[in-house]
C-alpha positions in Angstrom: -14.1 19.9 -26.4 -12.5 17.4 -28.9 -15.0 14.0 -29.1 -12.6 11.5 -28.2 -12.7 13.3 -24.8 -16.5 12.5 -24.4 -16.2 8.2 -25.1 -15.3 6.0 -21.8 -15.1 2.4 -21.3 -17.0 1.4 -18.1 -15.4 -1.4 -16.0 -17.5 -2.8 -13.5 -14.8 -3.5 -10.0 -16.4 -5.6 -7.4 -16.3 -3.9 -4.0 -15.3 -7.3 -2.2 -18.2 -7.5 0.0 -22.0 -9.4 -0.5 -23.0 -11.6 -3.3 -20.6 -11.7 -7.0 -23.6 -12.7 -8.4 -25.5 -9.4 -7.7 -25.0 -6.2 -9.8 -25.7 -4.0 -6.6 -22.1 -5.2 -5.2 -20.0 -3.5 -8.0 -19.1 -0.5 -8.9 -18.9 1.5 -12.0 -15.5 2.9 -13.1 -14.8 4.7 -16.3 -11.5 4.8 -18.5 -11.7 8.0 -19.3 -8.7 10.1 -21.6 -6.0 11.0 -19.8 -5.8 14.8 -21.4 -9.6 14.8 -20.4 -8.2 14.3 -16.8 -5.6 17.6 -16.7 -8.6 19.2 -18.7 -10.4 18.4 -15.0 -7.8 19.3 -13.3 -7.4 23.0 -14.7 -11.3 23.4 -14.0 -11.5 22.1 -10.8 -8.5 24.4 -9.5 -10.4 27.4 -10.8 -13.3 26.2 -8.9 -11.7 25.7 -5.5 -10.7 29.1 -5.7 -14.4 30.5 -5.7 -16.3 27.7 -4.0 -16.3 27.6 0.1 -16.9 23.9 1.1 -18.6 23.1 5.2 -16.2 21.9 7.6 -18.4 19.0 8.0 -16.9 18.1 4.6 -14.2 15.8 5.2 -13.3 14.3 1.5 -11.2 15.2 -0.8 -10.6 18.3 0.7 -7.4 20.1 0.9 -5.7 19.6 4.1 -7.9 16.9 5.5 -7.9 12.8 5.0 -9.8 10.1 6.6 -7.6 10.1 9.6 -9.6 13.8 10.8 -13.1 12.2 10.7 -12.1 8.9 12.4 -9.9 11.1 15.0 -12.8 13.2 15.8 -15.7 10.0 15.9 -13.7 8.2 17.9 -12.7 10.3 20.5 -16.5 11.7 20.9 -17.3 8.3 21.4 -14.5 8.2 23.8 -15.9 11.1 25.7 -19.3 9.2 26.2 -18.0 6.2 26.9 -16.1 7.8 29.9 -18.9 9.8 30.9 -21.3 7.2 30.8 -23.6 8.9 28.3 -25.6 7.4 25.5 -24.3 8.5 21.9 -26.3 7.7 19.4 -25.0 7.2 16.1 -26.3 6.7 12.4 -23.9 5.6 9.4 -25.5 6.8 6.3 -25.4 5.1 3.2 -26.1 6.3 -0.5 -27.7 4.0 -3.9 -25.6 4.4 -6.8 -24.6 8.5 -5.4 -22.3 8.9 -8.4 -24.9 7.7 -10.8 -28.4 9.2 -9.5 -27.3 13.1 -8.9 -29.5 14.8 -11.4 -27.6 16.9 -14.0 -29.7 19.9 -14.0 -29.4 19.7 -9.7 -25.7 20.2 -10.6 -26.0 23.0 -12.7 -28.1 24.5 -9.9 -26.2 23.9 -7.0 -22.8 25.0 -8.7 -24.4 28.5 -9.5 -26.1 28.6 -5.7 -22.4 28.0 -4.8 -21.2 31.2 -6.3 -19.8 29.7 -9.6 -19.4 31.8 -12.4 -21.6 30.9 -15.5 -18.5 30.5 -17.6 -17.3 27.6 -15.5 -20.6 26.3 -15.1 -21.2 26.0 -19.3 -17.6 24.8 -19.0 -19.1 21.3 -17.2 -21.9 21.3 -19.3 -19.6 20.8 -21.6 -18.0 18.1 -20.5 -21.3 15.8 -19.9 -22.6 17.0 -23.2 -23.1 14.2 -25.7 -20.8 11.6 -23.6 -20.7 8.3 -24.5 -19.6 4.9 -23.3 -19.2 1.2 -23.8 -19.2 -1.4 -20.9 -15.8 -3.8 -20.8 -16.5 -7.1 -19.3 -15.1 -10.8 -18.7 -17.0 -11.7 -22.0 -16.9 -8.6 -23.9 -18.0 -5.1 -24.5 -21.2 -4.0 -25.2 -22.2 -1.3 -27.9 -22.0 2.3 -27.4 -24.6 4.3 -25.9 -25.5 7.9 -24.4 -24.6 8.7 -20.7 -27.5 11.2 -19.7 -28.0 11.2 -15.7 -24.8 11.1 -12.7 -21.4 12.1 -12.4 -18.6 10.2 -14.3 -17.1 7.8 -11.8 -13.1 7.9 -12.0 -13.3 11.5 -13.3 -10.9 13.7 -11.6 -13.2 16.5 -11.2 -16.7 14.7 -9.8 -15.3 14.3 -6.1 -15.6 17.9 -6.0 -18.8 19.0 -8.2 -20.2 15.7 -5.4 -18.8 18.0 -2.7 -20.4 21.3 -3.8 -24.5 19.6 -4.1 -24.2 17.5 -0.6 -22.9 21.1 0.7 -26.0 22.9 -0.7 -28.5 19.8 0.2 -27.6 19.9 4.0 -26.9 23.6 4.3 -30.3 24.2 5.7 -30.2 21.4 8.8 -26.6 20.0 8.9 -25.3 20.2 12.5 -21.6 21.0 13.1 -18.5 18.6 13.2 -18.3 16.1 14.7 -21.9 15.9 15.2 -22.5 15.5 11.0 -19.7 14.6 9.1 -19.0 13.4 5.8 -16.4 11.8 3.3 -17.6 11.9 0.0 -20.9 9.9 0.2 -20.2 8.8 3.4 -22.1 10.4 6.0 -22.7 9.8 10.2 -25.1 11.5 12.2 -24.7 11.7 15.8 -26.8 12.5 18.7 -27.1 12.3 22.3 -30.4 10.8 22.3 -32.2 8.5 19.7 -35.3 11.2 18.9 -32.8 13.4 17.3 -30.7 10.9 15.5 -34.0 9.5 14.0 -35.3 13.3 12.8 -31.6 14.2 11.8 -32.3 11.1 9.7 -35.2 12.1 8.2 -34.1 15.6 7.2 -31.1 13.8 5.3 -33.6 11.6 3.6 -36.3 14.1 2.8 -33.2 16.8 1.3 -31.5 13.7 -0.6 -34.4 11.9 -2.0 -36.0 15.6 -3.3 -32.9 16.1 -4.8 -32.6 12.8 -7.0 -30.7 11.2 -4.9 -31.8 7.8 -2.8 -30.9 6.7 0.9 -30.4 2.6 1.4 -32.5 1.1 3.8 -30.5 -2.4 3.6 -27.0 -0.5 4.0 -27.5 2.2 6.6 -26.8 1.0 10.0 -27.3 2.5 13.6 -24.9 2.2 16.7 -25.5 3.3 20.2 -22.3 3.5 22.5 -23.1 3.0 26.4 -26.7 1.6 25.7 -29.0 1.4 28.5 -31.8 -1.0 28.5 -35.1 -0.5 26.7 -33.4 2.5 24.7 -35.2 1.1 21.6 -33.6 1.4 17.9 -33.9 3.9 15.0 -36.3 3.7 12.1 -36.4 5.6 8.8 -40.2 6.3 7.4 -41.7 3.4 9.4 -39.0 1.2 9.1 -36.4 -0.3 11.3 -32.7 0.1 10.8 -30.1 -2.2 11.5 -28.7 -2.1 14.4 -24.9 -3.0 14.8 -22.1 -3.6 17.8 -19.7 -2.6 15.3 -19.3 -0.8 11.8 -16.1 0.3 9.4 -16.0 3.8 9.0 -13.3 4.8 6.6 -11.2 1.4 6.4 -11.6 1.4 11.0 -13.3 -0.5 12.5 -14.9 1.6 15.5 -16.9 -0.3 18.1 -20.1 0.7 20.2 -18.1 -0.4 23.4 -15.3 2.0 22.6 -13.1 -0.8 22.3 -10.6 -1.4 19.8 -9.5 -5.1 19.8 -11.6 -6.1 16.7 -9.7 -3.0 14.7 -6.2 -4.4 15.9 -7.2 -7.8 14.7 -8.3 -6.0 10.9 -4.4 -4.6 10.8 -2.9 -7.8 11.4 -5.1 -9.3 8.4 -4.3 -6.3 6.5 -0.6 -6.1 7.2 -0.9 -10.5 5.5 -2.8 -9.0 2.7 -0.5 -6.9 2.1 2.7 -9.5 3.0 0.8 -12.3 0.5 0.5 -9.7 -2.6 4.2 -9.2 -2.0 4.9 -12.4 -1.4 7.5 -13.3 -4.3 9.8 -10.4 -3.5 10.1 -10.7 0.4 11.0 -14.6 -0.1 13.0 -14.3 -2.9 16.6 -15.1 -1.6 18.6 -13.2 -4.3 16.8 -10.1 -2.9 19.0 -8.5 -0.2 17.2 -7.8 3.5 17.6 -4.3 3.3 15.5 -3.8 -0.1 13.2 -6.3 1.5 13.0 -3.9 4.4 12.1 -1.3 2.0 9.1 -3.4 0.4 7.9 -4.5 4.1 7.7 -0.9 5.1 6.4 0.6 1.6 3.5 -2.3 1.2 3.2 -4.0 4.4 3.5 -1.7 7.2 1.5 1.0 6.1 -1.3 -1.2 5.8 -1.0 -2.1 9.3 -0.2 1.3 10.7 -3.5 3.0 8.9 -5.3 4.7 11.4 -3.9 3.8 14.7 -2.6 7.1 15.5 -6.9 7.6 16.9 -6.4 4.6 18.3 -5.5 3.8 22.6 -3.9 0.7 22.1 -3.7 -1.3 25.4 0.0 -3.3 25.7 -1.4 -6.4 24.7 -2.9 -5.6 21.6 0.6 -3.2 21.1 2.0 -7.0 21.5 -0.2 -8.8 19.2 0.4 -6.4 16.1 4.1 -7.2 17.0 4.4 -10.9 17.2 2.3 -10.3 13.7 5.1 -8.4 12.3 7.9 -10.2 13.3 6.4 -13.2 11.8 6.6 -11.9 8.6 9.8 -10.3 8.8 11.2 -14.2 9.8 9.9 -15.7 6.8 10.8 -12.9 5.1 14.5 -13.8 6.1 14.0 -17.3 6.4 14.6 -17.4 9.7 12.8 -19.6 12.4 12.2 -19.6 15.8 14.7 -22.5 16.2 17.4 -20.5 15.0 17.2 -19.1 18.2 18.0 -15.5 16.5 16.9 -12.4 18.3 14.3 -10.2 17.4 16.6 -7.0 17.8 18.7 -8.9 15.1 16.3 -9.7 12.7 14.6 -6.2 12.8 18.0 -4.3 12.3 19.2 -7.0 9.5 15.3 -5.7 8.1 16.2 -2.2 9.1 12.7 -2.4 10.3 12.1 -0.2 13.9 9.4 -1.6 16.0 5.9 -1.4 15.3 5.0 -0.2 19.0 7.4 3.0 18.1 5.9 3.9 14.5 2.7 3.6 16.2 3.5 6.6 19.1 5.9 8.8 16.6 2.6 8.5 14.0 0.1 9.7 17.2 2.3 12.1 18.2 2.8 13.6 14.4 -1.0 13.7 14.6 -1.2 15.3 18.1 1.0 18.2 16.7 -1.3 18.4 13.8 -4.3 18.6 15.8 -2.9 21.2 17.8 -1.6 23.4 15.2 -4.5 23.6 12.2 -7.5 26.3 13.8 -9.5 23.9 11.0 -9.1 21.2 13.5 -9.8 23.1 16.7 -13.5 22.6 15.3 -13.3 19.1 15.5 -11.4 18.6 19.1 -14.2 21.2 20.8 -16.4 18.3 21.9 -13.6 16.9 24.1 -16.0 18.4 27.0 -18.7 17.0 25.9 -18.5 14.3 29.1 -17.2 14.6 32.0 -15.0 11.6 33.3 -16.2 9.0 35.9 -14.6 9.8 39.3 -13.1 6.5 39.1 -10.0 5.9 36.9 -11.6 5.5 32.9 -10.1 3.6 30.8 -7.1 5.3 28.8 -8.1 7.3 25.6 -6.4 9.3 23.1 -5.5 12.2 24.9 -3.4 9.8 27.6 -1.9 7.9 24.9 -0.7 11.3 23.4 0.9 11.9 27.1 2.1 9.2 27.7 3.8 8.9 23.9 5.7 12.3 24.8 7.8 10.4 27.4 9.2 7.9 25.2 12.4 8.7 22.8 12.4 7.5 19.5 15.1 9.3 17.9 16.9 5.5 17.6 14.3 4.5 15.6 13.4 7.9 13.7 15.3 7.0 10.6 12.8 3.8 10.0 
């Protein structure tokens, strides 16, 4: 392999969460060559083809997105909540995972995975003799040797990630959605709180022996329908925190099986989004219908993410409305005392409403469901509780019913 293919520049990105000042609260990405990349790309095709990843394996997997493993932990929770039936859930979180996996626990997993020793001296290649420098507000340090982890940014560590936390859990890991994970991030679930604390353990016992290190500050338990005196979780003596709510994936899933605090993230989202686009949707020599085009390419997507696992009640349907409409008027410059309809501005936008794209995505997503067999595995725990006699609160499956009725072929070509 040529040796300009082996130097990186590491640029530290802050994850936008905790303390600048602390080093713990960045992450670690390297510039690496571009030809190195389709290099990556050749080898990690060739892999795919021989290597058979566990269904609990949700990332960077073909066929599969973020949407699958907060479809199928949200409607599990769902199913308790209606039920009324403790769930008891662990959100797992990994030190520096990239950086700690022990190169010669690589080597070892990709052969136990089937990979030919050809493709394995092929990696080895790769992280042989690789170098880096560290690029920085103030400068860049000097060069020196990168001997322990996977590259971050490197188009083929997802997957060599993939095959050791498939050969580390192989021996304990439940099926989906009981144990799922994207990448790094892992949730264990349970029915009761003695077998989400040694499902815990396992994990740490199989991680730590492999190199690899659990946080105690970052890993969070949730129970959903909590009863009293139903205790909390601890990891080798000691206690872990214990949330109402946590973001799994970019949602925001709640241990009352609400969603009101998720709605609210969209609506910030969707004026994150709005704000970093700012000087194109006010621009007046920019015509409404390119700003349309903008609004739904940066704006609404951001909003939309993940709602299709989401029962939305009519009043938070309302609230991510009035939130769009708002920043289609001032995209328009248009006020409230211009007294100009909201049908107007969204056709002069050609912008459909929200409350539409929201049922044609979780229909989309019901069709999708019903059609991949991969995905029968994760809809099987839909009778895992049985339903109060008295009428439960709407879920995903009624929303799916009830989104059948409605036509949106006027809206379709938004």
């Amino acid at each position: 392999m040529p040796e300009e293919w082996r130097r990186s520049v590491l640029v530290p990105i802050f994850k936008n969460k905790g303390d600048m000042q602390s080093c713990s609260n960045y992450r670690g990405i390297k510039l690496m060559s571009h030809t190195m990349k389709l290099w990556e790309r050749v080898v990690e095709a060739r892999l795919r083809k021989v290597v058979d990843i566990c269904e609990q394996q949700y990332g960077f997997m073909p066929r599969k997105s973020t949407t699958d493993a907060i479809f199928a932990l949200r409607i599990l929770m769902e199913k308790y909540r209606d039920g009324q039936r403790e769930l008891h859930c662990v959100f797992v979180d990994l030190e520096k995972e990239y950086d700690r996996v022990p190169r010669e626990e690589l080597w070892y997993c990709m052969r136990n995975s089937g990979v030919a020793e050809k493709y394995v001296r092929v990696v080895q290649d790769m992280y042989e003799r690789s170098r880096t420098v560290v690029r920085c507000a103030v400068g860049q340090t000097e060069e020196f040797n990168v001997e322990v982890g996977l590259h971050q940014g490197s188009a083929l560590s997802p997957f060599l990630f993939a095959i050791v936390m498939d050969q580390l859990s192989e021996e304990f890991r439940q099926e989906s959605p009981w144990t799922m994970m994207f990448a790094d991030d892992i949730v264990i679930c349970s029915e009761s709180r003695e077998q989400v604390e040694e499902n815990l353990e396992r994990w740490r016992f199989a991680l730590e022996r492999r190199g690899m290190k659990v946080s105690r500050s970052k890993t969070e338990y949730m129970c959903v329908n909590e009863r009293e005196g139903s205790g909390t979780v601890r990891l080798q003596g000691e206690e872990v925190k214990k949330v109402q709510e946590f973001k799994y994936l970019g949602s925001t899933v709640q241990s009352n099986g609400e969603c009101g605090k998720e709605v609210k993230k969209r609506v910030q989202a969707g004026w994150n989004g709005w704000r970093k686009v700012l000087g194109v949707l006010c621009d007046r020599k920019i015509s409404a219908r390119i700003k349309g085009k903008v609004y739904r390419t940066v704006v609404r997507l951001a909003m939309l993410y993940g709602l299709e696992t989401v029962s939305l009640r009519k009043r938070q349907e309302s609230e991510l409305e009035v939130a769009e409409l708002k920043m289609l008027r001032f995209s328009l410059g248009v006020t409230r005392l211009d007294r100009i309809r909201n049908e107007y501005i969204r056709g002069t936008a050609h912008v459909g409403r929200l409350g539409d794209k929201v049922r044609e995505a979780r229909l989309r997503w019901f069709g999708h469901v019903q059609r991949r067999e991969i995905t029968s595995e994760s809809v099987k725990h839909h009778q895992c509780a049985v339903k109060r006699n008295n009428l439960p609160p709407q879920d995903i499956d009624d929303e799916a019913k009830t989104s059948a009725s409605v036509s949106l072929l006027e809206n379709v070509s938004y």
